[in-house]
N, C-alpha and C positions, 0 to 999 in steps of 0.2 A: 117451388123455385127450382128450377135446372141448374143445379150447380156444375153438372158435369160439362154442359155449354157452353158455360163460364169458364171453363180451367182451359179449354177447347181454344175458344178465342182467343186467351190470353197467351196460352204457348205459342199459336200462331203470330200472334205479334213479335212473340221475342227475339231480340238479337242475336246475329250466332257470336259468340264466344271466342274469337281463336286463338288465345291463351288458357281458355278452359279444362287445358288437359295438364295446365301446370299444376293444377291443385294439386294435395297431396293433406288428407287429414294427418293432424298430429295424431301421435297415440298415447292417450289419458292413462291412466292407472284401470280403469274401468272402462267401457266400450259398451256402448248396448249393439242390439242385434239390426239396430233400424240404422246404425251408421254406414251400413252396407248400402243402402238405398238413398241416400245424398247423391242428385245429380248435380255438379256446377252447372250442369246447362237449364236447370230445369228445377231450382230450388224451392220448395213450399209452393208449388204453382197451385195451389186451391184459391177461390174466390175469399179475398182476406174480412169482409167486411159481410155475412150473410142479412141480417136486418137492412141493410139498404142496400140493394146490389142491383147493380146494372148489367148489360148485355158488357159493353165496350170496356176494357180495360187491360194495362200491360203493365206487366209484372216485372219490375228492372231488379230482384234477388239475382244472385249469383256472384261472378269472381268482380271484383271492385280492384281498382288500385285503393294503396292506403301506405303511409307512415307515420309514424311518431311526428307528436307535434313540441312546440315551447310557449312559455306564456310571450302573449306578446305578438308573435310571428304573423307576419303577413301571409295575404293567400301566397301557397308555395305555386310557381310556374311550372308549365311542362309533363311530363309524367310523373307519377309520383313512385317509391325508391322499391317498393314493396305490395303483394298481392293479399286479398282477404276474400273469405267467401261470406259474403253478406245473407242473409242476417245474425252469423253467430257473433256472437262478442269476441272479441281480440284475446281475451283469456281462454278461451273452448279451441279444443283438439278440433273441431269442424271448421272451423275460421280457418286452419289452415296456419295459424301465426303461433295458440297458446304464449303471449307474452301479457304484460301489466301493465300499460301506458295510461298515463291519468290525462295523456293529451293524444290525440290522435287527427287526422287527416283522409279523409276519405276520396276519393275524386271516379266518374263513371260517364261514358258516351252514351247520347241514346239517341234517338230518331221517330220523331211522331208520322203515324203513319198518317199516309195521305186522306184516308177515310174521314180524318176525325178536323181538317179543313172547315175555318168558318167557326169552330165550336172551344172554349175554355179551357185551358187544360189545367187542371189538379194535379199535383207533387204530393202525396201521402206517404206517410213514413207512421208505421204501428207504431212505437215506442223506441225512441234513444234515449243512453243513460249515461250523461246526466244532461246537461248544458251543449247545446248544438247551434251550430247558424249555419244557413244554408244559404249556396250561392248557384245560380243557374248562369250560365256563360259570364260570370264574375260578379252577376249583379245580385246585393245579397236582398235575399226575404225576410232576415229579421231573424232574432234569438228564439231559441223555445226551453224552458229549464222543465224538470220534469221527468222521472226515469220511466213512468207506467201507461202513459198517456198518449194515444193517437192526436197528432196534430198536421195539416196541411196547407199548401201556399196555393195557389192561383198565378203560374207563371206565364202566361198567356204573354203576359209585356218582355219574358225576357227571351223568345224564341224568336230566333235568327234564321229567316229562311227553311228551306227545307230538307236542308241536311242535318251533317250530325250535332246535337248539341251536347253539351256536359254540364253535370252534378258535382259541383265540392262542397262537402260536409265537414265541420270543423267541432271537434266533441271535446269537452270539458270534462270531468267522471272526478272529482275529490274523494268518493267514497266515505271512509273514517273523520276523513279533513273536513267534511262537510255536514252540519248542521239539520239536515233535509229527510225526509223520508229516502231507506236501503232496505229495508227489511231485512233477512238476512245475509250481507253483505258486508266480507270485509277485506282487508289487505291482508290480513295476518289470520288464516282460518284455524280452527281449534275448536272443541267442543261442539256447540249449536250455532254455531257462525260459520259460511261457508267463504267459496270461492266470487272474487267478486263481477257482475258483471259492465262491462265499457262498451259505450257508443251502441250503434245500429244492432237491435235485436228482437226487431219484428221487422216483418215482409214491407219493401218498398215497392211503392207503385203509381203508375200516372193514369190518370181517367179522363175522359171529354165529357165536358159537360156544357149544355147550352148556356145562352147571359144570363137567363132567369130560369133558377134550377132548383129542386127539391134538394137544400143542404142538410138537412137531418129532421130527425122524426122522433115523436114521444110517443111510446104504446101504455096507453093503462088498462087490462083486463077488471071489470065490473059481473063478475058474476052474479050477484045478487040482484041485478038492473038486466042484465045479459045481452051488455053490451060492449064494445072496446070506445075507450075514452083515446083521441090520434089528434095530435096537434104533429101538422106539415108545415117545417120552416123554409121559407122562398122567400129572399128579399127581394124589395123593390115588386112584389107582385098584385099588385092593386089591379084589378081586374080578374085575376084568374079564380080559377076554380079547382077543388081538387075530389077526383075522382077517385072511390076505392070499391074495389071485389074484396068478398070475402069468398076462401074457396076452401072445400075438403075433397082433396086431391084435384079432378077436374071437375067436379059440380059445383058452381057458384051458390053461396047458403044464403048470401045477402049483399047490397049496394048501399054507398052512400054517397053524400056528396056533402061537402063543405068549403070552407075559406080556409085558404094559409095562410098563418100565423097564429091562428084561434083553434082552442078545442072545441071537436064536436064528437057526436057517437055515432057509432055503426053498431044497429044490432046485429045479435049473435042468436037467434031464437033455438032452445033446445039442447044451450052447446054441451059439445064432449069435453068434459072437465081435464087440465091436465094435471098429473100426478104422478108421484114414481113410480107404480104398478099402469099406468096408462098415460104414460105423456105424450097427446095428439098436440098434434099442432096444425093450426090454421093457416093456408099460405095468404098473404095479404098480396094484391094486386095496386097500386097507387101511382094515377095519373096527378098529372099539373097541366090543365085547359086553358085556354084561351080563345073565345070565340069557338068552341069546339073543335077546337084543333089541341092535338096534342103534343107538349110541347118539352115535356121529361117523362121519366116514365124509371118507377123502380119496383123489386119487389121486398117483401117482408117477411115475416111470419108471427105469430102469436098463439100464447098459450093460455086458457083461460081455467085461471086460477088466482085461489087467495087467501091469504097468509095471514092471519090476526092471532088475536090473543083472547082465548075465550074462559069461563070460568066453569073449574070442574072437581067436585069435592075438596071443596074450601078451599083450592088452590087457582091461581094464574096458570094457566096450561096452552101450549103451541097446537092453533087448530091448522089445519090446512084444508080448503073447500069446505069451509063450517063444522068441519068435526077432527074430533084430539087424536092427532098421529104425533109419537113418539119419533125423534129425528136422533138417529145414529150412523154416523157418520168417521172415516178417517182424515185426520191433520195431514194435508196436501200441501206439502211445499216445493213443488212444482222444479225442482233442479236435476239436472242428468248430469250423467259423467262426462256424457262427450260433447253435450250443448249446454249446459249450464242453464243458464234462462232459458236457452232456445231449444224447442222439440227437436229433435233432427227430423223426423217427418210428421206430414197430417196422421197418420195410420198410429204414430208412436203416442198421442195426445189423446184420442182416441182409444189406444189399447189401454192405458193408466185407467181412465174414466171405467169402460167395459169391464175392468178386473174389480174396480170396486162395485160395480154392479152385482159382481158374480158373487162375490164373497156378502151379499143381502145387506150393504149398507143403500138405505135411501139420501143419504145427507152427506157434503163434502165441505169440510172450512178449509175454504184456498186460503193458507196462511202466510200473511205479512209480505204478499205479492199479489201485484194483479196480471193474470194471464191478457194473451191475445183472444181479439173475439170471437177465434174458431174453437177453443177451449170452453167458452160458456156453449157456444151451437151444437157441439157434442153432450155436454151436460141437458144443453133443452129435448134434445132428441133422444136419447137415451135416459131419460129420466132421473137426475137427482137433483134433489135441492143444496143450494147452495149457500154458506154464510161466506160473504166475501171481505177478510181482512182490508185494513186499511195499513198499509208497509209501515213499518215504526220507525221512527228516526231514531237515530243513537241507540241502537238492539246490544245489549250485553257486549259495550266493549267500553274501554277507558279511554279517559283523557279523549274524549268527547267534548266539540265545539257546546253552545248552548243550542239549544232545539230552534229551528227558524222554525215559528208559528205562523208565520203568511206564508212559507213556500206549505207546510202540511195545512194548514186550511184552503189553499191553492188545490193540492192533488187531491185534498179530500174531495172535495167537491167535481173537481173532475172525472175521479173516479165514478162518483156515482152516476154523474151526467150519461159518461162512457158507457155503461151499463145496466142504465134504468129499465131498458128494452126487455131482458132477457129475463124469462121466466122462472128460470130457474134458481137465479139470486133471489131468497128469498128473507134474508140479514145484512144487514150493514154490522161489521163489528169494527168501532171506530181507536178504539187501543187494543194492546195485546200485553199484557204481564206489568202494565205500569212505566214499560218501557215508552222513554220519552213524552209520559204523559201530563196533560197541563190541559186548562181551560174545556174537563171534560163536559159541565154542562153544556156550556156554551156551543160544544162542535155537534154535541147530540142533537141539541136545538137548530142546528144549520145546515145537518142532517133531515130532519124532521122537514124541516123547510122546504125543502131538496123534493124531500118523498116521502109522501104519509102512505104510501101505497104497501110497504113492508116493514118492518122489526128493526129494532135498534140494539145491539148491543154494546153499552156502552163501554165496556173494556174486560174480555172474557181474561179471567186468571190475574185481573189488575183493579185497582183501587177504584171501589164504588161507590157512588154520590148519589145514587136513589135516585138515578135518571136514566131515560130509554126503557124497552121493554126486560133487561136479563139483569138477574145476577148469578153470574158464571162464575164458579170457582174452578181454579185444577185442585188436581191430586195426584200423587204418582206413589206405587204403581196404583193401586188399586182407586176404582171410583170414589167420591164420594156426591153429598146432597145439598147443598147451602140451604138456607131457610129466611122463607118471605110469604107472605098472604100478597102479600103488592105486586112483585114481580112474578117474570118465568123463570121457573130456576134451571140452572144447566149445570154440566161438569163440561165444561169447555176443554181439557184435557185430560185424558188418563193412561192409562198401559204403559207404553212406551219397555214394552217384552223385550229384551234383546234377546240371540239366536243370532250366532254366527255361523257361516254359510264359507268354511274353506274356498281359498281363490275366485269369490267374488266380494271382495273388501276392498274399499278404499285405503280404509288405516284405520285401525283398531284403536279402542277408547272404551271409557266406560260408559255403562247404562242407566238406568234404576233399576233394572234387576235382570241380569244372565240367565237365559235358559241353556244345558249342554245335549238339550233333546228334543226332537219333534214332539212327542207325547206330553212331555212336564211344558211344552212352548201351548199349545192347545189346551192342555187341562186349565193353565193359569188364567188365557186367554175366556175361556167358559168360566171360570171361578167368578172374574170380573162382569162377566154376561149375567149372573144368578144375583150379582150385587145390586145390579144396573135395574132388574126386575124387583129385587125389591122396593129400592130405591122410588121405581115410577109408582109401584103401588102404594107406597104407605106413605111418602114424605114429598109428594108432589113433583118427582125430576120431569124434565120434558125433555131433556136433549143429554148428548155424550159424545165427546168424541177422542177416538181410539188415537194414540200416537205409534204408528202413522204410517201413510200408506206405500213407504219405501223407505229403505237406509239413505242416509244422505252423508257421505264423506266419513265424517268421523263418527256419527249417531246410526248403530247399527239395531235400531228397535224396529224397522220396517217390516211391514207384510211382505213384501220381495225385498229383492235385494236391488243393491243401485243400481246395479245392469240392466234391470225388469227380466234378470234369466231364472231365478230361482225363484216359486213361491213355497214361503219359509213351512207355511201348514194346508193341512187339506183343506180346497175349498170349500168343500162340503160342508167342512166340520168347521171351519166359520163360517158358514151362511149358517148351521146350524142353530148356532149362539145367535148369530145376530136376529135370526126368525123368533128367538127367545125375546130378546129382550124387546125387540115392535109387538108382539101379540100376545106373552103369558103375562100370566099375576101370580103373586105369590102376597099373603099377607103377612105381617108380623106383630105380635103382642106381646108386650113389655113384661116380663118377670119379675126383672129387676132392671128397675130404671136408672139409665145414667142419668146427667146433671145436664143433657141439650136441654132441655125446655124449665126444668126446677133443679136447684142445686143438691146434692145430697153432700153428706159428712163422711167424710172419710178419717182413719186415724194416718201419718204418716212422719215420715223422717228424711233427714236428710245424708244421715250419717249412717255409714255402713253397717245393719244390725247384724245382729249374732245369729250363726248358723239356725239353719229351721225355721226362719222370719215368716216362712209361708204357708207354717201348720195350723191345721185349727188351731192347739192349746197354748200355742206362744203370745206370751205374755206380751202387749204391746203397750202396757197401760203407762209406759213412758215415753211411747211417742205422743207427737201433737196430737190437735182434730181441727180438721179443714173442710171448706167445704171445694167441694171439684166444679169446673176443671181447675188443675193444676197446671200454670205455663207460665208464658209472657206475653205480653200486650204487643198486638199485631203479629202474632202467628196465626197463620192462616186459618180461618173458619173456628179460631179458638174464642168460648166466653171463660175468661179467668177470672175466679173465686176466691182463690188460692195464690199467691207470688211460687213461683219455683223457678228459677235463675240459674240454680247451679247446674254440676254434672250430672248428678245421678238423685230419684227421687224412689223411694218404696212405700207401699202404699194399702191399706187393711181394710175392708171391710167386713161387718157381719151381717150378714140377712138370715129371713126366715121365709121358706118358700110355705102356700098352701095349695098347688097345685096338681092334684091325682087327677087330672084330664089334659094332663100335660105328657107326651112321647119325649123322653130324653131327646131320641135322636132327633127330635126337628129344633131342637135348640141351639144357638149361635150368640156370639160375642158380638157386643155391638161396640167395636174400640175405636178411637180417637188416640193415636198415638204419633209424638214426633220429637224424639226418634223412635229409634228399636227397643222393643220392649217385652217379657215375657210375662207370661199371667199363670195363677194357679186356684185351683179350685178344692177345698180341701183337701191342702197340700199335694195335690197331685198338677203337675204340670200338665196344661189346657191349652197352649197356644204360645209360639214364640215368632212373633213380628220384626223384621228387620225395615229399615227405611221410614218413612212418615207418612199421615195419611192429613188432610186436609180440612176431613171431615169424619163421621162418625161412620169406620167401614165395618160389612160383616163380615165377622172373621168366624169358622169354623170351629171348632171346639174338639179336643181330639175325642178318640174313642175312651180314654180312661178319666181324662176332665168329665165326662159324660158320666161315667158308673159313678163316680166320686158323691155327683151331686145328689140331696138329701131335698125329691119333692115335696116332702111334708115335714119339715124341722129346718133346722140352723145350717149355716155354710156360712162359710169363709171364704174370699175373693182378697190376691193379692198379687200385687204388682210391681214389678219393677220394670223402670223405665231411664233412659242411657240417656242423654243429650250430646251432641256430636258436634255439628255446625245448624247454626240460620236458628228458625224458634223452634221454640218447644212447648210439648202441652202433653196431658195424659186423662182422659176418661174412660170409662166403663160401665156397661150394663149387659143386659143378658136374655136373650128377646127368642122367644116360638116361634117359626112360622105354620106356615098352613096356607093350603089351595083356597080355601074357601075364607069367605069374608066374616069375621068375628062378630 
């Protein structure tokens, strides 16, 4: 597909501007380096729509009138009071306004050029947030609710001659007030809640199209058949025919021909598989005939690949193209300083994707947003897979209406319609952290319904019902591994490193854990890469993902900074890690067994013992005996044995090792702690954990916890462990590794 033909045509059409020169961006707190390149005349001029793209089309971005609106109000007359540069939201330094109206008013002239005479015309608008209705020379087309969703009118009936016509947009945005899918969006930002975004914040534009016309397309790649499954929607098209090329580059590979409205297949004999080390893409050619005449015409492309769940050393494991690739990926939450939702240009969408290319992740979870679909077209061509959030209604704020369950099973489903195509989504993750969730078999199932062609996860870091393919735990900071024979397991979040980066901050906040150095920012970052290897090798993980792949406002844990100006560590030396954790093994062999899979006994207290609680010869024969773990019921990844409720828990055991084929130094703690906790190995101090883990992490052992240990006799292991806030839980064991397989 000539996209560049495309961008060609469409400037050519555009209008001149001649208040174009009022603009003037506001100026944010932060600024990326691509707001230099915002033209008002000539805003996001790429073809918005690549899977179904035609020759003809005009791009109406740029300076818009626009004012505040009131509930109630009729269309306003006249000019309207105030300028915006469409597509940014009314909140973004690019808009040109940076103000909060939860009502707004849009109005714009345009002119169909003479060419497109005789043929339909289509009003496309990527995405307004929230509540819109649109009126073409006053007559309106009707409501659209929905903040993530491409929707379009057919105003063919309401153009007047051959001059100029006008657009008024009328947007609704409640945010907080509203029950619906925001993701992260709020009025009042703080912590992991950002700035929010209102009205028009994807590319407008008008297209010609004949009466009877290819309205959208369903691509299924069938590798195993090696064929694509294309179901062509044309109403009213009884008679026609629809013609397809398959091409690799200019060499046509194969033909086919079918009916619109029903699937049929087009082989693919021999295809070049796509994948993140090789993502080809097929360009797809697709006519609509009649009597051999041809009578639409667009083009596509496709990637032929496929995504299941295969089974591999007693585990549910993520295959892609029939064989197990580990999927490591950064938390992509898609916000700029100076566009908020909106890129400021193609090239800046683009460069985010290419950075996490570099830094060796194959995998991206766009989280609790959905991009425009020039974002997945850089993802298919550039290679990564994608798990695409479903935005959460009600995200981490209060006094929260009740969840509208028809407008989110509304966008659920739209979402996926919107993005079935693209190759690179290769998860639906239908909640996020529990937040706003409800009736999750059910949307899995309607899901599932949707598309059996990809993974399901039914709510990464949120409350599992034994439905869809995952069960995704977080962790912070360090990884951890959930545990299933049924499912795929993941850590749907982890890291979240912070690394402040002088005069490129939003506004400072806390993290899960401060780095004040390049070196301790990378060594941590690898500490977690060496977990993530174990992890895949011994306890069946199949996915991770790093938080994340930019500061965003107040959460400074990003691989860059919110500007996209600084990257916080060497590439290198992340790609380093992350080449670790897709391609090494490392095994590990239980010493001494914590209580994840059998319980063991522990002696413990609750009350503060007497100096030396952590020597071998301290008498403990008046504390209790328990059996671990020690927590409460629904802390994360916790099985409690044992009640522990309070503040503080200390905690004894004695083993006996018989190990003389065992190297000190490849020994490691296998701790499950929440909170901060320190451990001793006869009596010497072996590790001090600050924060909480999720699941059972390795934690390092120092060098004298090491000499301490007795491989052929008695030891001592004890514990104390702090409760802070949220649950609590404490286990331990003590585990070998090794290169080679035991």
């Amino acid at each position: 597909m000539n996209i560049k033909k495309f961008i060609v045509i469409a400037a050519a059409a555009l209008p001149c501007f001649a208040h174009a020169q009022e603009w003037q961006p506001k100026k944010a707190v932060l600024m990326t380096r691509f707001a230099k390149d915002v033209d008002p005349k000539n805003v996001l001029p790429e073809y918005p729509r690549p899977q179904l793209a035609r020759e003809k089309w005009m791009n109406l971005n740029g300076l818009w009138q626009y004012q505040p609106g009131t509930a109630g109000e009729a269309v306003p007359k006249g000019k309207l009071s105030k300028t915006i540069l469409v597509p940014f939201p009314v909140e973004s330094a690019l808009s040109g306004v940076m103000e909060q109206h939860d009502r707004i008013w849009y109005r714009r002239k345009f002119t169909v050029p003479a060419s497109w005479k005789g043929e339909h015309i289509l009003l496309h608008f990527g995405a307004v947030d929230y509540e819109s209705e649109v009126f073409v020379n006053g007559k309106s087309f009707g409501k659209h609710t929905g903040g993530y969703d491409p929707f379009s009118y057919d105003i063919t009936s309401a153009i007047k001659g051959a001059g100029e016509q006008e657009i008024t947009v009328r947007v609704y945005d409640p945010t907080d007030d509203g029950g619906f899918p925001r993701g992260k969006q709020t009025l009042h930002p703080q912590g992991i809640m950002y700035t929010s975004t209102t009205g028009i914040w994807q590319t407008v534009w008008l297209e010609p199209v004949p009466v009877v016309n290819i309205s959208d397309i369903r691509i299924t790649p069938d590798i195993d058949q090696s064929v694509v499954k294309l179901n062509v929607d044309a109403a009213t098209a009884a008679g026609y025919t629809v013609n397809v090329k398959v091409k690799d580059g200019s060499k046509v590979v194969s033909t086919a021909s079918g009916k619109p409205n029903a699937e049929f297949t087009v082989p693919v004999p021999n295809a070049k598989l796509w994948s993140p080390d090789s993502p080809f893409l097929y360009d797809l050619d697709i006519t609509l005939e009649k009597g051999g005449k041809k009578v639409d015409a667009i083009n596509s492309y496709v990637g032929m690949r496929k995504i299941s769940v295969g089974e591999q050393d007693g585990y549910k494991k993520l295959f892609l193209n029939n064989k197990f690739l580990f999927q490591i990926g950064p938390l992509d939450q898609g916000f700029w300083p100076d566009g908020i939702y909106t890129a400021p240009t193609d090239a800046a969408i683009k460069n985010d994707l290419q950075m996490i290319k570099n830094f060796g992740y194959n995998m991206v979870r766009k989280h609790i947003k959905v991009e425009p679909y020039r974002w997945y077209y850089w993802a298919d061509k550039l290679g990564l897979m994608i798990w695409q959030d479903m935005p959460s209604a009600n995200s981490y704020t209060e006094h929260t209406p009740p969840v509208d369950t028809a407008a989110y099973a509304s966008e659920l489903t739209r979402m996926v319609k919107t993005h079935w195509n693209s190759p690179s989504i290769v998860t639906w993750v239908v909640f996020n952290e529990s937040q706003g969730q409800h009736n999750t078999p059910g949307l899995v199932n309607l899901v599932r319904k949707l598309d059996n062609s990809r993974l399901i996860n039914q709510a990464s870091g949120g409350s599992h019902f034994g439905v869809g393919d995952f069960l995704d735990i977080h962790s912070y900071p360090p990884p951890a591994a959930p545990s299933s024979k049924t499912q795929v397991l993941a850590c749907g979040e982890y890291g979240g490193i912070g690394y402040i980066i002088p005069g490129h901050v939003w506004k400072t906040g806390p993290t899960y854990i401060m780095m004040d150095n390049q070196k301790a920012y990378t060594n941590l970052y690898d500490e977690f890469a060496n977990d993530l290897v174990i992890y895949k090798t011994n306890e069946g993980l199949s996915a991770a993902v790093y938080t994340e792949t930019t500061d965003v406002e107040v959460e400074l844990n990003g691989l860059l900074t919110y500007d996209r100006e600084i990257v916080k560590g060497p590439v290198a030396t992340i790609k380093a890690s992350n080449d670790k954790i897709i391609h090494d093994e490392e095994y590990i062999r239980e010493v001494l067994p914590s209580s994840k899979d059998k319980a063991r006994t522990w002696k413990y207290t609750f009350d503060k013992p007497a100096d030396g609680w952590f020597g071998e010869k301290f008498d403990d024969s008046a504390w209790k005996s328990g059996e671990a773990g020690f927590g409460t019921a629904n802390t994360p990844g916790a099985v409690v044995k044992t009640v522990w409720d309070g503040k503080d828990i200390w905690i004894r055991q004695e083993f006996t090792l018989n190990t003389s084929n065992v190297n000190k130094d490849d020994l490691v703690l296998s701790l499950h702690h929440d909170d901060a906790c320190e451990v001793y190995i006869n009596g010497v101090k072996a590790a001090v954990k600050e924060g909480y883990t999720s699941g059972y992490a390795i934690v390092q052992i120092t060098k004298e916890g090491k000499n301490a240990i007795n491989l052929n006799g008695k030891n001592v292991i004890a514990i104390h462990c702090n409760q802070t806030v949220g649950g609590q839980y404490i286990d331990a064991g003590i585990s070998a590794m090794s290169k080679t397989k035991p």
